[in-house]
N, C-alpha and C positions, 0 to 999 in steps of 0.2 A: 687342716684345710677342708671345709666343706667344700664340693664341686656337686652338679647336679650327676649323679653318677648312673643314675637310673638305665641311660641307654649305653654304659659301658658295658665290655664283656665280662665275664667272672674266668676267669683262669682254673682249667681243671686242672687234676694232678697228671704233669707227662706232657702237658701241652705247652709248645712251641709260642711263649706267648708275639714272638713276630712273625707269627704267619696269622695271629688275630688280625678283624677288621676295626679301626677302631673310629669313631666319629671324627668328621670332618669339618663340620660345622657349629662348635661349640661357639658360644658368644662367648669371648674374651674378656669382655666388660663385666661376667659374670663370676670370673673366677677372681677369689680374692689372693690380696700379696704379700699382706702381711706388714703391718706396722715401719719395719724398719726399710722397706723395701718401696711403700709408698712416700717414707719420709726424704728417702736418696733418688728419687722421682725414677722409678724403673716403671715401665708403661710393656705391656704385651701388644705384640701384633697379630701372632695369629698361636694355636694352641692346639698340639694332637700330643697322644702318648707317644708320637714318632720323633716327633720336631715341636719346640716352642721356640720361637722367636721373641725379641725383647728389646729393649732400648732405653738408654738413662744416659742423661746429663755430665758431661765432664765438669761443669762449672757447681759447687758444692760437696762433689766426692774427688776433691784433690787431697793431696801431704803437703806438708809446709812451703815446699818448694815448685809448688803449682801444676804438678804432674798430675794426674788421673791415679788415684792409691791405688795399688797392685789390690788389694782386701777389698774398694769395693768393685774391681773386675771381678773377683773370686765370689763376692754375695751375688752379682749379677748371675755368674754362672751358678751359685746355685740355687738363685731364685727359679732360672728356667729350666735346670734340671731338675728338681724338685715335685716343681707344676709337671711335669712332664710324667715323672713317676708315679704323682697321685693319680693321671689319668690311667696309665697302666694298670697302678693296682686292684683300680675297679671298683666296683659300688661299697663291700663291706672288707675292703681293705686299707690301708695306709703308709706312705712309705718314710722312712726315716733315712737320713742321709747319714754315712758312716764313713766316710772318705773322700775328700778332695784335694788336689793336688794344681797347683796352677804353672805355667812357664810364661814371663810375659817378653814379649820378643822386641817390644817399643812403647813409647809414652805416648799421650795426649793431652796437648792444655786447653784446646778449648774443643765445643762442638759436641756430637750425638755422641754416642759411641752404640753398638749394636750386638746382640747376644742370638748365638744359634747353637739351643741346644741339640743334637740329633743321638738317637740312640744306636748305642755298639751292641748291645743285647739287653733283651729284656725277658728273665725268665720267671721261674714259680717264686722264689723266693727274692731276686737281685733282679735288681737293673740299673746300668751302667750308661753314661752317659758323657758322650763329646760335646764341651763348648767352645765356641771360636769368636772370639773378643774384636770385633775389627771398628777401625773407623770410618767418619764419612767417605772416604775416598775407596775402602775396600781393603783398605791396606790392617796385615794380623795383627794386634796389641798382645792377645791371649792365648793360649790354649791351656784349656783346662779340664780335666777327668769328675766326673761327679760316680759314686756310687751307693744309691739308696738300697735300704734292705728294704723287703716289702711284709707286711704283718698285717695278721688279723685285728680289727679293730677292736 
């Protein structure tokens, strides 16, 4: 993932990285999704190492039976977990994802569906991330645990 990283922090050794400040105004239009992510039409709304917000289509990420696939809840969540980590890890880092775990609590057949990644910790080396699957109406489809290791590039 390239991201313009230049005004990110770099994380020192010891350092608390959520008590960092991290930019607020990234263009979202700028950060790229990645192939399979733009082909299951997931769209970002807004983007910090804190929170990334997201959105994709229930109409072409169904299972046979017209539900919304549990799998691409799960690529959703870790499309914006992901993006969220590589902002964390900062100009001359990168993060890899190394576990995700999803519960999904309802279906969707038609309509948006909406992805909020928020992070549970983000330190020197990990960063762990909560997403929550809902639909247009509010109501929770997902929850799901993202955790990226973070490495030098």
């Amino acid at each position: 993932m390239t991201i313009d990283a230049g005004r990110l922090p770099t994380a020192t050794k010891g350092t608390n990285m959520t008590d960092q400040q991290y930019p607020t105004d990234l263009d979202v239009a700028s950060i790229p999704l990645g192939d399979m992510a733009e082909r299951m039409g997931i769209t970002l709304v807004s983007a910090t190492a804190q929170e990334v917000v997201g959105t994709m289509p229930v109409a072409g990420n169904t299972q046979p039976f017209g539900l919304l696939n549990g799998g691409a809840s799960l690529a959703l969540a870790e499309t914006l977990g992901s993006i969220a980590a590589n902002l964390a890890a900062g100009p001359s880092r990168h993060a890899v994802g190394i576990e995700i775990n999803g519960t999904h609590h309802r279906s969707a057949t038609t309509g948006i569906v909406m992805g909020t990644a928020r992070s549970l910790s983000i330190g020197r080396t990990l960063a762990v991330y909560e997403v929550l699957v809902t639909d247009e109406r509010g109501k929770l489809l997902c929850t799901s645990r993202l955790s990226c290791l973070l490495r030098d590039n």
